[in-house]
C-alpha positions as MATLAB code, in Angstrom:
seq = 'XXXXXXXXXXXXXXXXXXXXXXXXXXXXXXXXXXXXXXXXXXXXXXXXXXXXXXXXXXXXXXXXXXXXXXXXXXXXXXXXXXXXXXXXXXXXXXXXXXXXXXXXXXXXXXXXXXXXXXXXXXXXXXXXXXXXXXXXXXXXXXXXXXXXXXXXXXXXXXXXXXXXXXXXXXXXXXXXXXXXXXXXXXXXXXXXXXXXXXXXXXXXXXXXXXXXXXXXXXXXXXXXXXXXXXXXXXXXXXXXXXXXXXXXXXXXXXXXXXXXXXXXXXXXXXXXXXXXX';
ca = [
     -89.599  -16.390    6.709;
     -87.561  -15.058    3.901;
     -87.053  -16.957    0.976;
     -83.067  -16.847    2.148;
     -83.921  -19.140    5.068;
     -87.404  -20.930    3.942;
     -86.473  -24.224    2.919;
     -89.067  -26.637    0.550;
     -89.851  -29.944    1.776;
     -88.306  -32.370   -1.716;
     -88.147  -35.854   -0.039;
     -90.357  -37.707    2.502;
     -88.517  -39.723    5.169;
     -89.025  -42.786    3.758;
     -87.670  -41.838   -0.214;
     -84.434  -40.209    2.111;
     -83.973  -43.260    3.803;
     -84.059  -45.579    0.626;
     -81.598  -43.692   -0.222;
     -78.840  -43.735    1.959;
     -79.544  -47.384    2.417;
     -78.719  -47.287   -1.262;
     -75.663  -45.388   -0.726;
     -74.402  -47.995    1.880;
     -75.351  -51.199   -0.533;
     -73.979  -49.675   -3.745;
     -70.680  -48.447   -1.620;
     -70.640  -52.637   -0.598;
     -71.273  -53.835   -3.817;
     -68.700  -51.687   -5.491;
     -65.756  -52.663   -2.478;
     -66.824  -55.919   -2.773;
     -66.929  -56.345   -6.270;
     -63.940  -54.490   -7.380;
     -62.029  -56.824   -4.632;
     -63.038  -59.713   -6.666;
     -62.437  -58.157  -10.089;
     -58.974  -57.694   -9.046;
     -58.106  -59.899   -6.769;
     -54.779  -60.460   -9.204;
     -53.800  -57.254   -7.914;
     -52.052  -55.887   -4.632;
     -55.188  -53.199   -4.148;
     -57.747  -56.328   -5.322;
     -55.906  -58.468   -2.246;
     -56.050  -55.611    0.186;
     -59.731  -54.383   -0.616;
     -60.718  -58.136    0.317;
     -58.406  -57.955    3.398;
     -60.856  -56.095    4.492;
     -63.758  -58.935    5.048;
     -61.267  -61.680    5.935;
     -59.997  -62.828    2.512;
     -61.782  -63.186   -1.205;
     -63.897  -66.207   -0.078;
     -66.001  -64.334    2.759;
     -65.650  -60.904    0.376;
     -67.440  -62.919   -2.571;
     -70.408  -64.170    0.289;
     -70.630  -60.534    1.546;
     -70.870  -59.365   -2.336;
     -73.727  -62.071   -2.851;
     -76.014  -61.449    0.161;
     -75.420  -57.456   -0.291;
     -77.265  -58.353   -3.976;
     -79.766  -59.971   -2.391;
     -80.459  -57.316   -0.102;
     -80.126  -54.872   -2.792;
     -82.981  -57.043   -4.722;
     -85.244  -57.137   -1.667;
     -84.764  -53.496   -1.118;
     -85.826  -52.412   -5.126;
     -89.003  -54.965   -5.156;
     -90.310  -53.103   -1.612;
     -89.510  -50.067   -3.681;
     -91.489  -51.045   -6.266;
     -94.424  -52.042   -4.105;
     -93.827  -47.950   -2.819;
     -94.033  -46.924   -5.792;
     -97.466  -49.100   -7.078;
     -98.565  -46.934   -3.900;
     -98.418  -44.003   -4.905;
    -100.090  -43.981   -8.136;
    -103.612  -42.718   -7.814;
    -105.129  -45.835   -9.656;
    -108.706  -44.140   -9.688;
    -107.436  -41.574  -12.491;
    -104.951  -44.831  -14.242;
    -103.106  -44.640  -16.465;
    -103.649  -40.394  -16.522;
    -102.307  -40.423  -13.230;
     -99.188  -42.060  -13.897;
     -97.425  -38.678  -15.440;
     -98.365  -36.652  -12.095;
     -96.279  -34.270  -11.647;
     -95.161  -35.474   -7.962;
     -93.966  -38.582   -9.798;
     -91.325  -39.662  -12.039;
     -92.649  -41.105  -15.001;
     -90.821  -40.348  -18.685;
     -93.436  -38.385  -20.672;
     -93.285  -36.442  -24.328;
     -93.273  -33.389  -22.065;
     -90.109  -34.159  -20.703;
     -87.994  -35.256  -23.715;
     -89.218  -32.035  -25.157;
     -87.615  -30.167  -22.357;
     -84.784  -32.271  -22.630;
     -84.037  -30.983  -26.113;
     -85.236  -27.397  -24.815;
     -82.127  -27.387  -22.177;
     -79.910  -28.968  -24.676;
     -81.089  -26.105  -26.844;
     -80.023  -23.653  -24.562;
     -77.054  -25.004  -23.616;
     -75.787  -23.543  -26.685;
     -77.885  -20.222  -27.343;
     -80.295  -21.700  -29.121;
     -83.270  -20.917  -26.892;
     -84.586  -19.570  -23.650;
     -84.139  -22.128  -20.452;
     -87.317  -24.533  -20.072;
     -89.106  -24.307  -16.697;
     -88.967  -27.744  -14.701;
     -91.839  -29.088  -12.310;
     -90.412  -30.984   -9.154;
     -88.482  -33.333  -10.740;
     -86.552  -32.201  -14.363;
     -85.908  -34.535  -16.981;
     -82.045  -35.516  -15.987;
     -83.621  -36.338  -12.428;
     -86.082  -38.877  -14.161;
     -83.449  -40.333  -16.347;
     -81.308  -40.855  -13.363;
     -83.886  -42.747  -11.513;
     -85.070  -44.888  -13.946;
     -81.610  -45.885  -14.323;
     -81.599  -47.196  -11.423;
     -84.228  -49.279  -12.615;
     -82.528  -51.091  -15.590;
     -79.339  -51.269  -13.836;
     -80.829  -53.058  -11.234;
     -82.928  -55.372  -13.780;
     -79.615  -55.910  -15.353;
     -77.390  -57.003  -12.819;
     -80.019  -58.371  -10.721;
     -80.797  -61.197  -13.268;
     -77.213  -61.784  -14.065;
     -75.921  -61.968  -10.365;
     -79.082  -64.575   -9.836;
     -77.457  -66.639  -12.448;
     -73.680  -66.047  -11.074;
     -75.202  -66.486   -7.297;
     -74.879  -70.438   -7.954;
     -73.615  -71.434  -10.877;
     -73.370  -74.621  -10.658;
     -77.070  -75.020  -10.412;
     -77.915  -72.639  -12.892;
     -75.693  -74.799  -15.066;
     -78.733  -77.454  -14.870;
     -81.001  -75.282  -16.677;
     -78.448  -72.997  -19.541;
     -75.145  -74.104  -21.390;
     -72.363  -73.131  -19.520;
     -71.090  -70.121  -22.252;
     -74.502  -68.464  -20.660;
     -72.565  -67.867  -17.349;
     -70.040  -66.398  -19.010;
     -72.003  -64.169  -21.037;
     -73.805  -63.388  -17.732;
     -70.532  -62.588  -16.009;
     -69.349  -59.799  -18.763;
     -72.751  -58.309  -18.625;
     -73.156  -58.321  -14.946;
     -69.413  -56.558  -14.696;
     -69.955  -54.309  -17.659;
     -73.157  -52.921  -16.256;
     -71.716  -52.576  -12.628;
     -68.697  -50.860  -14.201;
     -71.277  -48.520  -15.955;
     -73.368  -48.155  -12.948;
     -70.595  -46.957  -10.506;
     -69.020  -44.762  -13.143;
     -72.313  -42.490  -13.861;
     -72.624  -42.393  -10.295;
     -69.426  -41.503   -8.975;
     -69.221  -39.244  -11.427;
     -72.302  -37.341  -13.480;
     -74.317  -38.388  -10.789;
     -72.350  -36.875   -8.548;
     -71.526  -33.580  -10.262;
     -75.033  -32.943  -11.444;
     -76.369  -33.084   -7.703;
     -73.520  -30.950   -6.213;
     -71.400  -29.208   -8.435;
     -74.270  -27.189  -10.639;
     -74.697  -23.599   -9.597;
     -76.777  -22.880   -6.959;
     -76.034  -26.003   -5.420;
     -71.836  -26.050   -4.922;
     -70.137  -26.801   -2.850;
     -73.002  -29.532   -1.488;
     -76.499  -30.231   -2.050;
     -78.261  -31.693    1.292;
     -81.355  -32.307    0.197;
     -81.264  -36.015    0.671;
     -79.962  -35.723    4.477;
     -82.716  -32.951    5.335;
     -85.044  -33.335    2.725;
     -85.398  -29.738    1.959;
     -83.789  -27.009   -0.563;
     -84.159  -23.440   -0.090;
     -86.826  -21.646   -1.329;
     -84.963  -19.457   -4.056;
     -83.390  -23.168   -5.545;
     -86.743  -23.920   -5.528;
     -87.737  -21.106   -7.516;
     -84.724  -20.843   -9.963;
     -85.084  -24.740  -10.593;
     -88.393  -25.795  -10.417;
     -90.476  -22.885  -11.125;
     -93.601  -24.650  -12.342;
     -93.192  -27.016   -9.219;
     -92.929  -23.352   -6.522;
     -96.212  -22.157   -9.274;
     -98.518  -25.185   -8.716;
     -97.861  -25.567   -4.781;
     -98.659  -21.433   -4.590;
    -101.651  -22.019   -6.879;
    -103.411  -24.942   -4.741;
    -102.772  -23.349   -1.637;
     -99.873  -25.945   -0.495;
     -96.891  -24.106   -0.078;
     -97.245  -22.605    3.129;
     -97.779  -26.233    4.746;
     -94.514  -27.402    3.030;
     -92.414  -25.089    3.797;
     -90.239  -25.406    7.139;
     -87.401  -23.593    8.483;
     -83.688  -24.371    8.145;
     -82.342  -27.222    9.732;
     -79.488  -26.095   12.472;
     -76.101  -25.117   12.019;
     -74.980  -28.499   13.771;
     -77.090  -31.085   10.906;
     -76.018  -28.858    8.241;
     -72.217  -29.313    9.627;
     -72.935  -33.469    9.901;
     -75.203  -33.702    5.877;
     -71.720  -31.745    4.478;
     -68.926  -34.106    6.366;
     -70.796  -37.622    5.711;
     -71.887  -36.619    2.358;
     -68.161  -35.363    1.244;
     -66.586  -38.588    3.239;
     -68.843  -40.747    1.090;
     -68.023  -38.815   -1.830;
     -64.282  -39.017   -1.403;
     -63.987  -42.915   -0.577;
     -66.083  -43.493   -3.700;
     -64.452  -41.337   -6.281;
     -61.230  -42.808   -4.849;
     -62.408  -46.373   -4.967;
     -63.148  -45.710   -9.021;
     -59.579  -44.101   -9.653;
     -58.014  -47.321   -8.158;
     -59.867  -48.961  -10.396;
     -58.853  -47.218  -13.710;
     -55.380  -47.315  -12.457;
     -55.027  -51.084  -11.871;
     -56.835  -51.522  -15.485;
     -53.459  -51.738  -16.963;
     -52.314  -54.413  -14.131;
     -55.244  -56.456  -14.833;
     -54.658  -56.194  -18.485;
     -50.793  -57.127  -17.892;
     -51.578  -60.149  -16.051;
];
């Protein structure tokens, strides 16, 4: 196979499906909570038309966090499996994984470097620097608003254990983060995974699992170097995934894409509303 149709295997099944299943709780959550931010609003009223009225859309919004918490400590418990703990804590900056090392905050300032002339491009393993950042995001985000929504989940019995200005600090940090959360995804997050060259007008690799060989090598050049190196690449490489998938990743992913950049302009719009009332 050419390196035009060769594709790389990126992401197991199980990392792809974590990942839509993301897509379809953060999507909730966001509905969900932006109905409830703005329920003073027409578009606040209709968004919670949607699950029957405010009441049922603030219980969907509350057992979709649960969920969502259930869903990051299995991920955890993934991720504990897959360190090599025979080589700890050497193993932890594998390349295959996603742990924050000097390394990559060097590159970091390498590409930023570049970005203006400064210096040739840095050479990225599997996963580049912005890739880790954006993961371990994740990871706060959900610390974040998971132990604030615990607190907002009943507040009337978390009221037995803090003062009651606690659930309203809880409140503005809970919506702050969210608001921060569904910004950087709906918009660097999505821009940096499909609008960079070489992977416009849409990047697949989460629906297939694969990129093509010459991404591959443009992107991750160390990554192509290592598998080539220890023999591997051969056994992870696999063809192109028909004409038909390909047709089905591109129409879900830009219908996901559309509904949530639109959700997040409704929401800047009806700031000013909000503000009003």
């Amino acid at each position: 196979m050419a390196d035009t149709t060769k594709r790389l295997i990126r992401f197991t099944p199980i990392q792809r499906l974590w990942h839509l299943g993301l897509i379809f709780i953060f999507i909730l959550m966001t509905v969900t909570g932006f109905a409830w931010m703005y329920v003073e609003t027409h578009w606040g009223q209709t968004l919670a038309s949607w699950f029957g009225g405010i009441k049922e859309t603030v219980e969907i919004h509350k057992i979709a966090g649960l969920v969502l918490l259930a869903g990051f400590v299995l991920h955890i418990l993934y991720a504990l499996c897959r360190v090599d703990w025979s080589k700890f804590p050497g193993s932890l900056y594998s390349p295959d994984l996603l742990m924050m090392g000097i390394r990559d905050f060097g590159k970091m300032i390498q590409h930023m470097g570049w970005t203006i002339g400064l210096c040739k491009a840095p050479r990225f393993e599997r996963w580049a620097w912005w890739e880790k950042f954006d993961y371990w995001a994740v990871w706060w985000g959900f610390t974040i608003t998971g132990i604030t929504g615990l607190m907002l989940y009943n507040p009337v019995l978390t009221s037995d254990y803090m003062p009651g200005w606690m659930l309203n600090l809880a409140l503005w940090i809970h919506r702050i983060e969210a608001v921060l959360a569904i910004g950087h995804v709906f918009t660097i997050h999505f821009l940096m995974a499909h609008m960079r060259p070489g992977t416009v007008p849409f990047n697949g690799a989460m629906f297939d699992g694969t990129i093509t060989m010459s991404e591959a090598r443009h992107d991750h050049p160390e990554w192509v170097a290592r598998l080539e190196k220890n023999g591997e690449l051969e056994a992870m490489s696999v063809p192109e995934p028909s004409v038909p998938l390909r047709v089905l990743y591109f129409g879900v992913g830009y219908i996901i894409m559309a509904f949530a950049v639109t959700l997040l302009a409704f929401a800047v719009i009806n700031i000013t509303a909000v503000t009003l009332l």
